[in-house]
C-alpha positions in Angstrom: 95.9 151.5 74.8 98.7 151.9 77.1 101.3 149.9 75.0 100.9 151.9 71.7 104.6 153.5 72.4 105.8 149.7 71.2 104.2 149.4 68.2 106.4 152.1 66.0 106.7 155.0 64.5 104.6 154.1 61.7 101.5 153.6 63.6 102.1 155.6 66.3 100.1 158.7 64.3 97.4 156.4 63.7 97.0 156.5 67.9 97.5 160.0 68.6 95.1 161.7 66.2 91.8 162.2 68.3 92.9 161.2 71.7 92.1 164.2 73.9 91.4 162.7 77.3 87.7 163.8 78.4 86.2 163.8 81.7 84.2 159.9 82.0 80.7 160.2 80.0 77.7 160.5 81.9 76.4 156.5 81.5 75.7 155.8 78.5 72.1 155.8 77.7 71.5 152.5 76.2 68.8 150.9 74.3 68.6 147.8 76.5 65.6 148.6 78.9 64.0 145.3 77.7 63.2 143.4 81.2 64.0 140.6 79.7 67.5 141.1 78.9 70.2 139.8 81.4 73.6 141.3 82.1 77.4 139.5 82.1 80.2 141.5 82.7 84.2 140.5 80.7 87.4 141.8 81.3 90.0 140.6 78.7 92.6 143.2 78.1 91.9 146.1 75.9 88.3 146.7 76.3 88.0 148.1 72.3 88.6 143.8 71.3 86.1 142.5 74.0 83.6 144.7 73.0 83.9 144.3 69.1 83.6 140.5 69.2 80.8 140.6 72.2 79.2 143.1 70.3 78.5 140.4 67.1 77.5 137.9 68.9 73.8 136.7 68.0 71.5 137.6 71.1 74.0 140.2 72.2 72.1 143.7 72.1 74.8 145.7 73.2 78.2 145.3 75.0 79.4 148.2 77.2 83.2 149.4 77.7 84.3 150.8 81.5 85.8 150.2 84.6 84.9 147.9 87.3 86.6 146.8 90.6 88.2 149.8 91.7 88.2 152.0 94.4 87.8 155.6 92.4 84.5 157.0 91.7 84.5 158.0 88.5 87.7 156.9 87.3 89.1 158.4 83.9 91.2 156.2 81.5 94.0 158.2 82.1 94.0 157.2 86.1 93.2 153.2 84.9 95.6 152.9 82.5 98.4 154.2 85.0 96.9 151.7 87.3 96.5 153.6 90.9 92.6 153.0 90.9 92.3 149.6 91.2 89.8 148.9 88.4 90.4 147.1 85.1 89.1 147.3 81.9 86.0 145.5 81.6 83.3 145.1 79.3 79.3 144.6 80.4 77.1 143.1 78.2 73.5 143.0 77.8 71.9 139.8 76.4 68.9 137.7 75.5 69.1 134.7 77.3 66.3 133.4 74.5 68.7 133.8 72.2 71.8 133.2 73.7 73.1 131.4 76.8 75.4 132.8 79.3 76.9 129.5 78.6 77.8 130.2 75.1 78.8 134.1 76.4 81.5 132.0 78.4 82.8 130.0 75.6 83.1 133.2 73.0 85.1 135.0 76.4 87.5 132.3 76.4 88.0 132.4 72.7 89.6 136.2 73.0 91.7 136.0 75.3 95.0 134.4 77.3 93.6 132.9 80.4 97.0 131.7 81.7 98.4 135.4 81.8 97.3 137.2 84.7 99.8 140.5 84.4 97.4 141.8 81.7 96.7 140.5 78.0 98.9 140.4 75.5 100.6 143.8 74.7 98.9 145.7 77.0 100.5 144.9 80.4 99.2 145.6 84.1 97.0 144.4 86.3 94.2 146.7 84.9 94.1 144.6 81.8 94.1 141.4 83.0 91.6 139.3 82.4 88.6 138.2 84.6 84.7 137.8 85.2 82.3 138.9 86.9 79.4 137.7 87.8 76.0 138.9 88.9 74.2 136.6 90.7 74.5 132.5 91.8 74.3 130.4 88.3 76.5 133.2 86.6 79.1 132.2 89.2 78.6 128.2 89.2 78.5 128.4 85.3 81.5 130.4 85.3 83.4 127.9 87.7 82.3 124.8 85.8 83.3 126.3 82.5 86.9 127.9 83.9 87.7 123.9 85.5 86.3 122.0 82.2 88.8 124.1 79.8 91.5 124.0 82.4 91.1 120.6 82.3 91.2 120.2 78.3 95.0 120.6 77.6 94.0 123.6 75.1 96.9 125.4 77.0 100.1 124.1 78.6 99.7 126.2 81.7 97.0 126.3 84.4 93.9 128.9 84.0 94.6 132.1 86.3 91.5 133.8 85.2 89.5 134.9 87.8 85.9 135.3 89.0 84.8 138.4 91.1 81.3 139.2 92.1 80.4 142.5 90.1 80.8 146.2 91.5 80.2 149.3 90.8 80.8 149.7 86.8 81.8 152.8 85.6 81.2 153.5 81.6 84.2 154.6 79.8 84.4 157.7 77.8 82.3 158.2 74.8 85.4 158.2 72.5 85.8 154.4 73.5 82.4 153.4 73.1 82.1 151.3 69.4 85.6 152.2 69.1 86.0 149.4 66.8 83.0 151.1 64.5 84.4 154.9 64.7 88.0 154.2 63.9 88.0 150.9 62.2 91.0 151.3 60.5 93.0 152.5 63.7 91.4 149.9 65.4 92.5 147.1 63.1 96.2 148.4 63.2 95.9 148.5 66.9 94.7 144.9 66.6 97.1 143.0 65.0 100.3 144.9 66.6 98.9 144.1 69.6 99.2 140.6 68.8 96.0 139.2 70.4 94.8 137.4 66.9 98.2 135.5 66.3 97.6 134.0 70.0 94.0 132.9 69.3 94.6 131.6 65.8 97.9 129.5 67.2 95.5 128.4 70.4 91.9 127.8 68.5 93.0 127.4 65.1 90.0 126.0 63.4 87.7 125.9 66.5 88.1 129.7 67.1 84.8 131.2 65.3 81.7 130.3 67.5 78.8 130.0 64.9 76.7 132.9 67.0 77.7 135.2 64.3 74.1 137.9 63.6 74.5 136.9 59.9 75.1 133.3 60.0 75.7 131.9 56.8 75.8 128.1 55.9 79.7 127.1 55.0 78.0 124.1 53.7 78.0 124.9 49.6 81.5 126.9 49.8 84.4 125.5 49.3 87.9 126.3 47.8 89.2 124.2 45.1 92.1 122.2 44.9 95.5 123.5 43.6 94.9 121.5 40.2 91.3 122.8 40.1 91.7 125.9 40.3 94.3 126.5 37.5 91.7 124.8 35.8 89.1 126.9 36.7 90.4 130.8 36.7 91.9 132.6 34.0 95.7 133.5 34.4 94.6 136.9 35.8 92.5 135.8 38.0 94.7 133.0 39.6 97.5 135.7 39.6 95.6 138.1 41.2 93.2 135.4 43.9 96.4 133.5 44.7 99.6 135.5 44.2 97.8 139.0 45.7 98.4 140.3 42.4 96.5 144.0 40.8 94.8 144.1 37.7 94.9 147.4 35.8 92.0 150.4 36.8 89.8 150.6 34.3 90.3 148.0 32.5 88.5 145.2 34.2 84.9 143.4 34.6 83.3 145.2 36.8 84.8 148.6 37.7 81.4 150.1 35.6 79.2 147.6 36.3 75.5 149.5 37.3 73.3 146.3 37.2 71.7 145.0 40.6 72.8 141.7 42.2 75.5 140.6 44.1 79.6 139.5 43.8 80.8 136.4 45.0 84.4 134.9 45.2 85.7 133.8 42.2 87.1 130.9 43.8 84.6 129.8 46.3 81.2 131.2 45.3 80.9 132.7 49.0 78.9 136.0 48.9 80.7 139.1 49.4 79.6 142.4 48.3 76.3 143.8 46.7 74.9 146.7 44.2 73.4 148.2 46.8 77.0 149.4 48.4 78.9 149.7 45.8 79.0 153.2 44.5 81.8 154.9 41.9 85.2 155.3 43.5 87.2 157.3 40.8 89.7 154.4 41.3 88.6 152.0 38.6 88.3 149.2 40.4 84.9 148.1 42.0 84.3 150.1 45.0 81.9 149.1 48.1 81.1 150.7 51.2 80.3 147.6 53.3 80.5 143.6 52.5 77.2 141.6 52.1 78.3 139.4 54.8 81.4 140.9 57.5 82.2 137.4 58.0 83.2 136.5 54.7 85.9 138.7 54.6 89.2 139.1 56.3 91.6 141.6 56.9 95.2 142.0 57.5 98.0 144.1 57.7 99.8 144.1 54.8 103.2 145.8 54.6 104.6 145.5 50.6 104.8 148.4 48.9 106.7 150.5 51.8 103.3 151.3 53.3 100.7 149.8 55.8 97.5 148.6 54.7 94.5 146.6 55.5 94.5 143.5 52.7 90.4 141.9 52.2 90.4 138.4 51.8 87.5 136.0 51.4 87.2 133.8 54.4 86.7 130.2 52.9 88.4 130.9 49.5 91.4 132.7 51.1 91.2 134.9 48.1 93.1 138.1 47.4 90.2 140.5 47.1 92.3 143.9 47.4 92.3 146.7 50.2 90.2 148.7 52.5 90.5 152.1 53.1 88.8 154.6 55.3 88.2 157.2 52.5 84.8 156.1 51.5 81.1 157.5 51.6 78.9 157.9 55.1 77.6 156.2 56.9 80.5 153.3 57.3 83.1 155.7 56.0 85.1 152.8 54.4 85.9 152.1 51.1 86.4 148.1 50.1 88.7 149.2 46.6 88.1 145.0 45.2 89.7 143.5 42.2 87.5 142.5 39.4 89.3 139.5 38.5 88.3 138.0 42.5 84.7 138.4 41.6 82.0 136.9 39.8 79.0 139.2 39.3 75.6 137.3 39.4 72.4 139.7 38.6 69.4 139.8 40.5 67.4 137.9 38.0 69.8 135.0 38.1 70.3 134.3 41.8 67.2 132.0 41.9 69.4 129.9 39.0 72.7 130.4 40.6 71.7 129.2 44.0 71.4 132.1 45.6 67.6 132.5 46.3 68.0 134.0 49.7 69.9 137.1 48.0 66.8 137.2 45.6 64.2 137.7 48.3 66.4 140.5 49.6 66.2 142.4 46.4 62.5 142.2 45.8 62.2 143.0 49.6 64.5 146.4 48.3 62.1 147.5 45.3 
């Protein structure tokens, strides 16, 4: 985005690499003819974030970055983000209102953004980032309005919603290079993300009330849990307490699962929650367990982390808090990414055990698989 001059000289690279400024795409050519799909149209700052965490929303088919309000036809990035055009940065989503409510598309809006700043969002600063909606017809706008008044009226923030509603225009669809940016560049992406501080403000505003359970692979927090402090020196070994809890490495090669070829599944050590499967985990040359994808995106968590005199992406399990290990974006096609995991976060449960173990629904994938 425009900001990326603030955030260093470390990540500035990460920015640069890839960035030649195209002429706008021809509109995108999306999947979403299905007359039964409905349109809503978010502006909340850097259109890569809206689109990511519209984009995973259950009911959701596809969420579209662009332009929208200006007076430009055809408006490039370059002439938005110096702001002359009058557009902003906006994302337009199409939904199943079957499966999901423009209601609840409302409620996951408010939960990425700052309402109460109107000169743009977070580091990204303008009035082409700030934040807004859209609407498309009547009950878009009345649901909008009565949503906007009932969390003004909450006291989840100290000042007074500015927010506000526009009836759509013309939406322009931003260059291809922004489209899934999130999915193309994930590692850039996540950088971007936290520098730009937009998940410290959420997680200080929502705390645990952030995550909306829309999630397209929903999965019951009901029999995970993480132990107390005095149960779990009880439970793990020193290593793996050192390594879950202190973010500490076990040595390559010389740990559970590194060689492990059998089929079935890895779950936190520490809270059981499913994480990583045979199916993606392929033979790094690291020697520690390598994966291409989690089981479950939701179950893990990534953050910067800066130790070592380097910049890296840290996994953590979501409800156990665990130290997993890294991601990286050396790894095989199609994600690309490599999930480099310590052994000594993981319990391995093979396939012909999950029925025992409680995990039957992981068992029906597998026999669905051979």
């Amino acid at each position: 985005m425009k900001s990326i001059a603030l955030f260093g000289l470390l990540t500035l690279p990460l920015f640069l690499i890839g960035y030649a400024q195209s002429d706008i795409a021809d509109e995108k050519q999306t999947t979403t003819t299905n007359i039964n799909l409905e349109m809503a149209t978010f502006a909340g700052g850097c259109f890569w974030c809206v689109e990511a965490d519209l984009e995973k929303l259950s009911g959701v088919k596809e969420a579209v970055s662009g332009y929208v309000g200006g007076r430009v036809n055809n408006p490039t990035y370059k002439q938005v983000s110096a702001g002359k055009t009058g557009h902003i940065e906006a994302v337009q989503v199409y939904y199943d209102p079957k499966v999901i409510t423009y209601k609840k598309l409302l409620d996951a809006f408010w939960q990425q953004i700052n309402p109460t700043d109107n000169d743009g969002q977070f580091v990204d600063r303008g009035q082409q980032y700030r934040p807004a909606i859209f609407y498309h017809n009547e009950p878009q706008r009345a649901a909008a309005e009565k949503s906007r008044a009932a969390l003004n009226s909450s006291g989840r923030f100290d000042k007074p919603l500015v927010t506000e509603l526009y009836p759509v225009t013309k939406f322009w669809v931003a260059e291809e290079y922004h489209q899934d940016y999130y999915k193309k560049n994930p590692l850039r992406y996540k950088f971007y993300r936290y520098n730009s501080g937009r998940d410290q403000f959420l997680d200080k505003t929502w705390g645990k009330d952030r995550h909306m359970k829309t999630s397209k692979t929903e999965d019951s927090d009901n029999s995970y849990s993480k132990p107390s402090e005095a149960e779990l020196r009880n439970k793990l070994t020193s290593l793996q307490y050192r390594v879950t809890q202190k973010e500490g490495t076990e040595p390559p090669f010389n740990n559970a699962y590194w060689n492990e070829k059998r089929e079935g599944i890895y779950v936190d050590i520490v809270s059981g929650e499913p994480l990583f499967s045979s199916e993606d985990k392929y033979d790094s040359g690291t020697g520690w367990p390598s994966f291409s994808r989690p089981l479950i995106a939701e179950n893990i968590v990534e953050r910067v982390d800066n130790k070592l005199f380097s910049r890296r992406i840290e996994a953590r399990s979501r409800i156990g808090d665990s130290h997993l290990g890294h991601l990286f974006d050396d790894g095989p096609q199609p994600t690309g990414l490599r999930y480099c995991i310590n052994s000594a976060s993981l319990r391995f449960i093979a396939k012909d055990q999950l029925k025992n173990e409680g995990y039957s629904e992981w068992a029906k994938l597998f026999s669905k698989l051979n």
